[in-house]
C-alpha positions as CSV (number, residue, x, y, z in Angstrom):
1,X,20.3,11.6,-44.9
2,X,22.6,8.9,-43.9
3,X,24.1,10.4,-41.3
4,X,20.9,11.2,-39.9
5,X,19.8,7.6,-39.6
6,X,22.9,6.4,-38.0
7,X,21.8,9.0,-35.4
8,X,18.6,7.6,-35.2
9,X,19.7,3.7,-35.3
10,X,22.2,4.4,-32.3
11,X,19.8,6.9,-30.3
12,X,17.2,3.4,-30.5
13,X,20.1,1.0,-29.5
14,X,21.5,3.2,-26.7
15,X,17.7,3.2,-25.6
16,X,17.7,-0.8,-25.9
17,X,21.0,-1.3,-23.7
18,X,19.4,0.9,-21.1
19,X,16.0,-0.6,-21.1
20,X,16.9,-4.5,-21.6
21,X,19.4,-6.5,-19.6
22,X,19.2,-10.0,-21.1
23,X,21.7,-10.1,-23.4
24,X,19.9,-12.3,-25.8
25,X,16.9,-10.5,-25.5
26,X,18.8,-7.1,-26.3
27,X,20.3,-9.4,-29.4
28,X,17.1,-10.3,-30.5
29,X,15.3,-7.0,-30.8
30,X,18.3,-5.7,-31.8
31,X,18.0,-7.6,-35.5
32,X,14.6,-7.5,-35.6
33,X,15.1,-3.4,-36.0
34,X,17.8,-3.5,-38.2
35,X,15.9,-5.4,-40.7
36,X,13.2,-3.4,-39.9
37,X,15.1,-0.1,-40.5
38,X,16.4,-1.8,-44.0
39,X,13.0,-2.7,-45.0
40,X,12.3,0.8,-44.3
């Protein structure tokens, strides 16, 4: 189950690199879904 969402989480991030190039942008959205994945 664990492993499974680590998956997930850094199938999301690479997809995040990829897709944003401001760094603090990338930073940004990057917390806001690890708190959304906790709150999950």
């Amino acid at each position: 189950m664990l492993e499974q969402a680590t998956n997930l989480l850094h199938k999301d991030y690479t997809k995040q690199i990829y897709q944003i190039i401001d760094l603090d942008k990338f930073e940004g959205v990057m917390m806001n879904q690890l708190l959304d994945h906790i709150s999950i």
